[in-house]
HTML snippet that shows the backbone in 3Dmol.js (N, CA, C, O; Angstrom):
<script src="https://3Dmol.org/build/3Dmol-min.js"></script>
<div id="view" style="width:600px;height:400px;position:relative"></div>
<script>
const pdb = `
ATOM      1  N   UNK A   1      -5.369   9.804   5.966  1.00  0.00           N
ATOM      2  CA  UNK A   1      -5.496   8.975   4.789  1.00  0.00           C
ATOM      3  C   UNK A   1      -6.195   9.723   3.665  1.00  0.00           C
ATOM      4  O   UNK A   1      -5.827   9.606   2.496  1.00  0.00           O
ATOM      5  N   UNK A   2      -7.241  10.517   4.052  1.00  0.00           N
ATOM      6  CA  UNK A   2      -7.841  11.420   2.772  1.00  0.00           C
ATOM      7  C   UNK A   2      -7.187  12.790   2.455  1.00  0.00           C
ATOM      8  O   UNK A   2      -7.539  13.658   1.655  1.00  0.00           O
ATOM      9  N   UNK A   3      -6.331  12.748   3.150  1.00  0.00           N
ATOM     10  CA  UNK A   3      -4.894  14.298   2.335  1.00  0.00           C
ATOM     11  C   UNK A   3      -3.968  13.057   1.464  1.00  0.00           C
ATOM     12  O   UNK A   3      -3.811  13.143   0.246  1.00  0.00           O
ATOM     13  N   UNK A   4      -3.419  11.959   2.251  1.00  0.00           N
ATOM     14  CA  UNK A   4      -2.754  11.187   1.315  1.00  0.00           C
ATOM     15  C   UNK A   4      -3.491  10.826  -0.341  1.00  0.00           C
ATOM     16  O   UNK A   4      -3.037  11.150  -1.438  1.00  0.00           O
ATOM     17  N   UNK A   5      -4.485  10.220  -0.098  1.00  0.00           N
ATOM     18  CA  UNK A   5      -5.127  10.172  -1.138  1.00  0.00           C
ATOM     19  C   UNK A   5      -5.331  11.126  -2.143  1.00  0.00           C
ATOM     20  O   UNK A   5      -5.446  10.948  -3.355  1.00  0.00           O
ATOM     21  N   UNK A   6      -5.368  12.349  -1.371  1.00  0.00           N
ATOM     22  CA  UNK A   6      -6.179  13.197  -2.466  1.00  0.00           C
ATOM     23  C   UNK A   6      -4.588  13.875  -2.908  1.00  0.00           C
ATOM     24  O   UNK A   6      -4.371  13.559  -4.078  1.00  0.00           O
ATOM     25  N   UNK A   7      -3.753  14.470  -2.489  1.00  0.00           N
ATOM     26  CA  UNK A   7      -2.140  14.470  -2.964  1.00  0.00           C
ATOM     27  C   UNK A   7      -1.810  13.260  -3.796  1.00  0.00           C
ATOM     28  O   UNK A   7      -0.721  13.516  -4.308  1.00  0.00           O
ATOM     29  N   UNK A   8      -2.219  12.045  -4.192  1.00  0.00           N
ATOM     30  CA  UNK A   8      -1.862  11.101  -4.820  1.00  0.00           C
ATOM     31  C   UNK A   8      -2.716  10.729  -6.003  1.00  0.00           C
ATOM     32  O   UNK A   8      -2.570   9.881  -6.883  1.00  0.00           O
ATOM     33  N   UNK A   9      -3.811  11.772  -5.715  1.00  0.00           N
ATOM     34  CA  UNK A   9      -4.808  11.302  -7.150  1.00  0.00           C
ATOM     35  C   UNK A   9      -4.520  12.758  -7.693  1.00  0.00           C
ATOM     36  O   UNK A   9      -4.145  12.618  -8.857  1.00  0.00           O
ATOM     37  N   UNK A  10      -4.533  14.090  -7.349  1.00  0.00           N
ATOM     38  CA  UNK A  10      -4.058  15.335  -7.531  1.00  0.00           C
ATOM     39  C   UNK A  10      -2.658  15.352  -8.276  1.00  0.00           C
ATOM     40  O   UNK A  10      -2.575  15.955  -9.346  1.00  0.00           O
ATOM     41  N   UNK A  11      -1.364  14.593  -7.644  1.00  0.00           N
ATOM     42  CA  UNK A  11      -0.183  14.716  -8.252  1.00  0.00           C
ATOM     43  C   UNK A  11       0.407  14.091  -9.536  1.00  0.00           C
ATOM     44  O   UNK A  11       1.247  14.466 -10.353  1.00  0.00           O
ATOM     45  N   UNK A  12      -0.646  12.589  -9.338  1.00  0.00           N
ATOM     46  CA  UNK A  12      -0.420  12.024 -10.854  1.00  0.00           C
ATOM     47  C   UNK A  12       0.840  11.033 -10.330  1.00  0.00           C
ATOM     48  O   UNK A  12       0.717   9.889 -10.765  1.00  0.00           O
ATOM     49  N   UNK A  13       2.077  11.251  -9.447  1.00  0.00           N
ATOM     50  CA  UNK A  13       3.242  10.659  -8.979  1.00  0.00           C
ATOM     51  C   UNK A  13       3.039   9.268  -8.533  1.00  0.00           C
ATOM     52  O   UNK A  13       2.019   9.026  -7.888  1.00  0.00           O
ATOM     53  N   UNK A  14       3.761   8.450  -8.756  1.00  0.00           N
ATOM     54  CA  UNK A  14       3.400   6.811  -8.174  1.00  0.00           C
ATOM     55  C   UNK A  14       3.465   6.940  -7.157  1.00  0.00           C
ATOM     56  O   UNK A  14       4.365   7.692  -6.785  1.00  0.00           O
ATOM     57  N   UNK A  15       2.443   6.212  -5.927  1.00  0.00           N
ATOM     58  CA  UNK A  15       3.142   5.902  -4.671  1.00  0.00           C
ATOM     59  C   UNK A  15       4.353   5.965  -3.847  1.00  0.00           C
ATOM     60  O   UNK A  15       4.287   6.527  -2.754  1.00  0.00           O
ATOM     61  N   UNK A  16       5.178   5.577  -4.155  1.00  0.00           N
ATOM     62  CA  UNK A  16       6.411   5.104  -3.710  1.00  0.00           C
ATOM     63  C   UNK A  16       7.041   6.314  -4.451  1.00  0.00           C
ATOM     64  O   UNK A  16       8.233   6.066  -4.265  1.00  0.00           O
ATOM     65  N   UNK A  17       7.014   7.267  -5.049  1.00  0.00           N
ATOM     66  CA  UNK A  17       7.333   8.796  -5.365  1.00  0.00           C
ATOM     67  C   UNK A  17       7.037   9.552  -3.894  1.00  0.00           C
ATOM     68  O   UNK A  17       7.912  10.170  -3.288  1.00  0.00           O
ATOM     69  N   UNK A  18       5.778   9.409  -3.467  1.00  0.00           N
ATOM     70  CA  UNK A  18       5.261  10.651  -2.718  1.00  0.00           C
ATOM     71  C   UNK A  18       5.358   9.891  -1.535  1.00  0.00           C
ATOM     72  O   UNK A  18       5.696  10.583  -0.574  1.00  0.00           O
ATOM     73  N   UNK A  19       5.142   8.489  -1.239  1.00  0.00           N
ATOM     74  CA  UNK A  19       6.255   7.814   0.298  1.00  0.00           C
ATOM     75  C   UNK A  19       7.524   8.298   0.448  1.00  0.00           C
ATOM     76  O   UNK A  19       7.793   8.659   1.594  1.00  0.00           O
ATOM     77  N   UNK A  20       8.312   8.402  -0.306  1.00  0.00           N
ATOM     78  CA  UNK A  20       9.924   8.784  -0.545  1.00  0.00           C
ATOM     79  C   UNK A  20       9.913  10.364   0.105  1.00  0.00           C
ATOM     80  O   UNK A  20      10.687  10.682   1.008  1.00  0.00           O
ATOM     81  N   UNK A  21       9.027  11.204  -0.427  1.00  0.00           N
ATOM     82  CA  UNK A  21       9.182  12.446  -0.348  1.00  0.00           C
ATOM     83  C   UNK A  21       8.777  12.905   1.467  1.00  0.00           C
ATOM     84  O   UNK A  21       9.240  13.728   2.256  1.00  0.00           O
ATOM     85  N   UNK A  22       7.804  11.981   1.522  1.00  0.00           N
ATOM     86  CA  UNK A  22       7.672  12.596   2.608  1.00  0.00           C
ATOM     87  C   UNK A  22       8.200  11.981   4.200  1.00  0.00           C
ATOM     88  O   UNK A  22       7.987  12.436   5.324  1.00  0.00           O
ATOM     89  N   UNK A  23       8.966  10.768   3.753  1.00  0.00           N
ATOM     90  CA  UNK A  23       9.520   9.806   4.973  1.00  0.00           C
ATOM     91  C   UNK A  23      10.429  10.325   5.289  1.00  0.00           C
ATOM     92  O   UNK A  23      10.971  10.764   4.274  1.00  0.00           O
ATOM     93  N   UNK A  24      11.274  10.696   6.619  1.00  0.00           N
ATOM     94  CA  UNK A  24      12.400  11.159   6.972  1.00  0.00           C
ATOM     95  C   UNK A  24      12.836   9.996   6.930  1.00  0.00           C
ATOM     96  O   UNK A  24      12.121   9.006   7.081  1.00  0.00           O
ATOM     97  N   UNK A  25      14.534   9.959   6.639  1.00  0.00           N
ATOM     98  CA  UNK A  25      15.019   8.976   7.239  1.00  0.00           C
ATOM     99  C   UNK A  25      15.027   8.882   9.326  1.00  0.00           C
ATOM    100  O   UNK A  25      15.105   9.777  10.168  1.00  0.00           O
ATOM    101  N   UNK A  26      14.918   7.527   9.437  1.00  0.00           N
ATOM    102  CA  UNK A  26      14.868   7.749  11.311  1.00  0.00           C
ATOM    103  C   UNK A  26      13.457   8.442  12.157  1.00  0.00           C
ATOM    104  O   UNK A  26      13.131   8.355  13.341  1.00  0.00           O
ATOM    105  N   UNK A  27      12.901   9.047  11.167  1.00  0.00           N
ATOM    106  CA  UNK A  27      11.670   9.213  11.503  1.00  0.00           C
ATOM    107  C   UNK A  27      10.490   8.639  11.889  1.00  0.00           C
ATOM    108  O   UNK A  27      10.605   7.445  11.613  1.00  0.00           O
ATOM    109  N   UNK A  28       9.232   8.876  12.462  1.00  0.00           N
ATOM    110  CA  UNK A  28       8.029   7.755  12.948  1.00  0.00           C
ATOM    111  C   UNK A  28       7.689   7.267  11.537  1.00  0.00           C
ATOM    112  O   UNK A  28       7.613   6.054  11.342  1.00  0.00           O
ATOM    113  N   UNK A  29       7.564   7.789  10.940  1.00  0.00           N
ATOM    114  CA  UNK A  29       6.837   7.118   9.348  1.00  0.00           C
ATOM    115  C   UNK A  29       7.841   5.869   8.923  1.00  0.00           C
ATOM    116  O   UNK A  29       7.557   4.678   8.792  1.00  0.00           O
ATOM    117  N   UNK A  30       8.870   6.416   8.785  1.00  0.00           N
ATOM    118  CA  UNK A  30      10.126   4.926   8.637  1.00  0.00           C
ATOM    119  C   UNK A  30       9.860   4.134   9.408  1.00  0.00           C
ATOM    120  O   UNK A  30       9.265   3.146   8.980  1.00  0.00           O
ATOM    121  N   UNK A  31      10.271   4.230  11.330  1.00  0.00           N
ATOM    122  CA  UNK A  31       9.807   2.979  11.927  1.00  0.00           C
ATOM    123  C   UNK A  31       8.619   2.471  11.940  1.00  0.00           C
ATOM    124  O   UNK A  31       8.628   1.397  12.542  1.00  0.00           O
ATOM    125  N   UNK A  32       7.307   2.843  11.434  1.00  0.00           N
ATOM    126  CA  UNK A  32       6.334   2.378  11.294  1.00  0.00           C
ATOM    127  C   UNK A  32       6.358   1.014   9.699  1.00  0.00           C
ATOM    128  O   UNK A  32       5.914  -0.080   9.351  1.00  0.00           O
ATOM    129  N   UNK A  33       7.236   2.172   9.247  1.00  0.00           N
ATOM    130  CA  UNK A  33       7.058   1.116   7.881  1.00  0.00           C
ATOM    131  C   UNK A  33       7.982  -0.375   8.019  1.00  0.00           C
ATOM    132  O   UNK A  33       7.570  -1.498   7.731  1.00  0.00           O
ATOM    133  N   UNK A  34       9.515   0.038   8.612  1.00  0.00           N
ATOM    134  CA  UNK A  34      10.315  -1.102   8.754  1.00  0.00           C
ATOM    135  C   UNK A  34       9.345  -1.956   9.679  1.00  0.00           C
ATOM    136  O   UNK A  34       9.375  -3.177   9.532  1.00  0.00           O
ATOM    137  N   UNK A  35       8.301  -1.286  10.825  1.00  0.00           N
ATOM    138  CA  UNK A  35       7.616  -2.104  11.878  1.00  0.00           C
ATOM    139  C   UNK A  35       6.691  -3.339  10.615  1.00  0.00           C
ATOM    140  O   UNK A  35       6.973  -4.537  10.629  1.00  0.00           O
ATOM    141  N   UNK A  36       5.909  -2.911   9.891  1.00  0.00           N
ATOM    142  CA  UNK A  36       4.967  -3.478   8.774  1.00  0.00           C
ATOM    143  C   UNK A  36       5.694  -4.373   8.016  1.00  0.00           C
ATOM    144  O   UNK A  36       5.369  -5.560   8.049  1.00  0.00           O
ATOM    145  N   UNK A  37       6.936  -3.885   7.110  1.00  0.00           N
ATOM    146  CA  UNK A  37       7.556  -4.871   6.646  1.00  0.00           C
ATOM    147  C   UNK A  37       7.694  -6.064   7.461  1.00  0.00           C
ATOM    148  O   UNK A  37       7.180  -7.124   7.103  1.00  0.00           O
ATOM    149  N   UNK A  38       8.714  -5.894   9.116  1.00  0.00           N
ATOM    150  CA  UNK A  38       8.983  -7.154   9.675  1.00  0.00           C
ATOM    151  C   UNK A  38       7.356  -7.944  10.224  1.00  0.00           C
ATOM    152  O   UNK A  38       7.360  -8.775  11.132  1.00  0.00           O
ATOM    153  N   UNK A  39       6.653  -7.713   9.838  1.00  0.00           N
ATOM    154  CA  UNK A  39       5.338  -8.276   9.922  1.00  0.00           C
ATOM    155  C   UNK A  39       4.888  -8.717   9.196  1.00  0.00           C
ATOM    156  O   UNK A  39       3.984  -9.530   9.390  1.00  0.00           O
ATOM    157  N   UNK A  40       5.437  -8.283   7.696  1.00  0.00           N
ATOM    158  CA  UNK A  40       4.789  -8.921   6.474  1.00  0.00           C
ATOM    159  C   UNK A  40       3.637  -8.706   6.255  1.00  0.00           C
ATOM    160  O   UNK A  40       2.815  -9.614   6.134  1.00  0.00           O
ATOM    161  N   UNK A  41       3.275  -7.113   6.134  1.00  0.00           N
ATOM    162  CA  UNK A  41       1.871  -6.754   5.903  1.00  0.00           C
ATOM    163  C   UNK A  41       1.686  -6.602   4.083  1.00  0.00           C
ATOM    164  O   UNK A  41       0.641  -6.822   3.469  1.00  0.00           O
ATOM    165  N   UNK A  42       2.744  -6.258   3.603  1.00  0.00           N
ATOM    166  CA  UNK A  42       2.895  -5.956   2.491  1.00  0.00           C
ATOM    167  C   UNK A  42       2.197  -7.378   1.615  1.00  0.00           C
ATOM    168  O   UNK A  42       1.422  -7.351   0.659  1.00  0.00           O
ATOM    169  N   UNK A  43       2.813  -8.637   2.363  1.00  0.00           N
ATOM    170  CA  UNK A  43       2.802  -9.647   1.548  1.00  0.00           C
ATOM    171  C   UNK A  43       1.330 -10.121   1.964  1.00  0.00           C
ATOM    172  O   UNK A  43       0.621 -10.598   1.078  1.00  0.00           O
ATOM    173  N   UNK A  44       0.837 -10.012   3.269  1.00  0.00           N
ATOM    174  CA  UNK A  44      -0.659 -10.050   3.708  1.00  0.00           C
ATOM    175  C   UNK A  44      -1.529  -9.445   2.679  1.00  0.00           C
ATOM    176  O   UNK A  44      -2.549  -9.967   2.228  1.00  0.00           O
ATOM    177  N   UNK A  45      -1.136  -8.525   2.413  1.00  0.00           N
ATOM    178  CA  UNK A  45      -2.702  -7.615   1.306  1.00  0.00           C
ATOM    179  C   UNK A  45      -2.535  -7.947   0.394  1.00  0.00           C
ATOM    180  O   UNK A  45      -3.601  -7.858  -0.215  1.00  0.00           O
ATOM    181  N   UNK A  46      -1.107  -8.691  -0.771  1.00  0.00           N
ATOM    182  CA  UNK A  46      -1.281  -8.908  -2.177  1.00  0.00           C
ATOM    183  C   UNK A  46      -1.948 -10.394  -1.608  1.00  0.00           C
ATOM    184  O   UNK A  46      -2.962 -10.800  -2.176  1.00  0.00           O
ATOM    185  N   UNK A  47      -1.485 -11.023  -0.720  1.00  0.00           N
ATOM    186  CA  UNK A  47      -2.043 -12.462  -0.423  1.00  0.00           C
ATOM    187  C   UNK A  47      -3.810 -12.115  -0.355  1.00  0.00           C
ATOM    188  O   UNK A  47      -4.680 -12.644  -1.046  1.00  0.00           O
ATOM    189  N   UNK A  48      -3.988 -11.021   0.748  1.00  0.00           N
ATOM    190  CA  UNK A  48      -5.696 -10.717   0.100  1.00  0.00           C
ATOM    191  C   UNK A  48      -6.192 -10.129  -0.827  1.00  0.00           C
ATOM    192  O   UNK A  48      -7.420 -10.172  -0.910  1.00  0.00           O
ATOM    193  N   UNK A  49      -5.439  -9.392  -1.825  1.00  0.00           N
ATOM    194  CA  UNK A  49      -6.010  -8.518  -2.624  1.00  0.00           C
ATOM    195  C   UNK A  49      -5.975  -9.795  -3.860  1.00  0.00           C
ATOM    196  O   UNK A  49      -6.622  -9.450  -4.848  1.00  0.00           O
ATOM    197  N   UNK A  50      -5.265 -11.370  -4.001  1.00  0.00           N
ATOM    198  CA  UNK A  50      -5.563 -11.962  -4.932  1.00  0.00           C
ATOM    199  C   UNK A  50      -6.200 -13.237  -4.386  1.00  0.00           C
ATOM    200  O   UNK A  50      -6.700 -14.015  -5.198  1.00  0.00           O
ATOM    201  N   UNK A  51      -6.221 -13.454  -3.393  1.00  0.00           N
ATOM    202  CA  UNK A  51      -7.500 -14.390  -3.311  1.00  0.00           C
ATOM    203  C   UNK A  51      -9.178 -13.146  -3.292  1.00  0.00           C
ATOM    204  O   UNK A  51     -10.229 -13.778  -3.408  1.00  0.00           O
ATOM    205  N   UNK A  52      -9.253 -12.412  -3.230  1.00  0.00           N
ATOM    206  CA  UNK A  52     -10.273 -11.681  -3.327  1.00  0.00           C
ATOM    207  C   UNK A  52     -11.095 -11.551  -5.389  1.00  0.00           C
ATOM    208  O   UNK A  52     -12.197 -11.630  -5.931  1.00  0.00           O
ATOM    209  N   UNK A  53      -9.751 -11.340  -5.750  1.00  0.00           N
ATOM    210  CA  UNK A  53      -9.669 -11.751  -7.079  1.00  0.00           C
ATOM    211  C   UNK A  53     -10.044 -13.155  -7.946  1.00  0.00           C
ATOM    212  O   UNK A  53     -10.886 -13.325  -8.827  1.00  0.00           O
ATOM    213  N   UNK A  54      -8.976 -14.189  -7.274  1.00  0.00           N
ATOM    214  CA  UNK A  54      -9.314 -15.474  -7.683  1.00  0.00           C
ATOM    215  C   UNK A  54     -10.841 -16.091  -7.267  1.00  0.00           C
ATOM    216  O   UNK A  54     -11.431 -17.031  -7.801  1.00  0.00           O
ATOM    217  N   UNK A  55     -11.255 -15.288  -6.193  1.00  0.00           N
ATOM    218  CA  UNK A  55     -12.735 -16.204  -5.743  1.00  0.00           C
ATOM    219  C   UNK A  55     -13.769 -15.293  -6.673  1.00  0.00           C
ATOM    220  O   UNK A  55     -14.685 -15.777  -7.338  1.00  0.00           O
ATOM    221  N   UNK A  56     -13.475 -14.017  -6.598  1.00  0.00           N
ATOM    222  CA  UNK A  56     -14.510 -13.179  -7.890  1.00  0.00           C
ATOM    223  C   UNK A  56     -14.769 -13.818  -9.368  1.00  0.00           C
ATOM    224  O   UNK A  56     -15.709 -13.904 -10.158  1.00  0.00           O
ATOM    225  N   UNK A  57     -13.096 -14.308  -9.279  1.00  0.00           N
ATOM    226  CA  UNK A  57     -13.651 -15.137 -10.877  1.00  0.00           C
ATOM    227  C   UNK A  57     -13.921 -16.256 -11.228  1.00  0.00           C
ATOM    228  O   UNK A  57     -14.007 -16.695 -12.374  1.00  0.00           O
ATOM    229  N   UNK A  58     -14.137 -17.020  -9.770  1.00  0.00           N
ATOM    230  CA  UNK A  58     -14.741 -18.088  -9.762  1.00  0.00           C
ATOM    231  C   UNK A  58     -16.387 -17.847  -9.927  1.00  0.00           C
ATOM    232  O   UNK A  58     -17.134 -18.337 -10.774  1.00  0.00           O
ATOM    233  N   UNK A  59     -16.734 -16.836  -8.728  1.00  0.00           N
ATOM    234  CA  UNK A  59     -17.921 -16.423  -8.679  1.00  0.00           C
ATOM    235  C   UNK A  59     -18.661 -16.583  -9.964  1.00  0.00           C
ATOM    236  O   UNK A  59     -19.572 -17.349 -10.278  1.00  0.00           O
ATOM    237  N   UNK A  60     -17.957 -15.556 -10.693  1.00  0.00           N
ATOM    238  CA  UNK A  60     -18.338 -14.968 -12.027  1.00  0.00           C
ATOM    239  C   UNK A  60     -18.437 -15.895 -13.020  1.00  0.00           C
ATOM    240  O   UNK A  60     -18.987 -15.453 -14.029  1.00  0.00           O
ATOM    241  N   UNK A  61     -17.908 -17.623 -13.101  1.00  0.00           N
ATOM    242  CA  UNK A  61     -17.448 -18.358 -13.578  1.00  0.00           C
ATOM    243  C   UNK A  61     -16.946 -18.345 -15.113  1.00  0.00           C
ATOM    244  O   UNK A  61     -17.276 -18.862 -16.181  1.00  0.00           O
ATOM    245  N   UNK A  62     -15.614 -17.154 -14.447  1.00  0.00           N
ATOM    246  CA  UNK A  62     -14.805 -16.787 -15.536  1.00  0.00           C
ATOM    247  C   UNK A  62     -13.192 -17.811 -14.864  1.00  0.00           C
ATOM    248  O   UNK A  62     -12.145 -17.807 -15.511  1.00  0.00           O
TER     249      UNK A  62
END
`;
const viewer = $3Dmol.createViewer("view");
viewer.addModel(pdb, "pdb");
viewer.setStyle({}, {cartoon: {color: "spectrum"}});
viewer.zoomTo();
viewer.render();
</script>
């Protein structure tokens, strides 16, 4: 995770640029990802990354 990161703050490239580049098709990185999608992890973290949000700006009572 800290070579990913640092290739992704280093390259300047969006995400989904430097996922593309380095996923084989049929490869472990693909079935890991199709594995996450059919799990709905994707939709899990915007579901936490905006209630994390909405309760901050309650907090804040903004």
């Amino acid at each position: 995770m800290t070579g990913a990161a640092a290739m992704l703050t280093d390259s300047g490239e969006h995400p989904v640029v430097l996922r593309e580049a380095v996923t084989s098709p049929g490869g472990t990185t693909a079935a890991a990802l199709r594995e996450l999608e059919r799990h709905g992890v994707r939709t899990a973290f915007t579901d936490a990354i905006e209630a994390a949000r909405d309760r901050s700006r309650a907090l804040s009572g903004s």
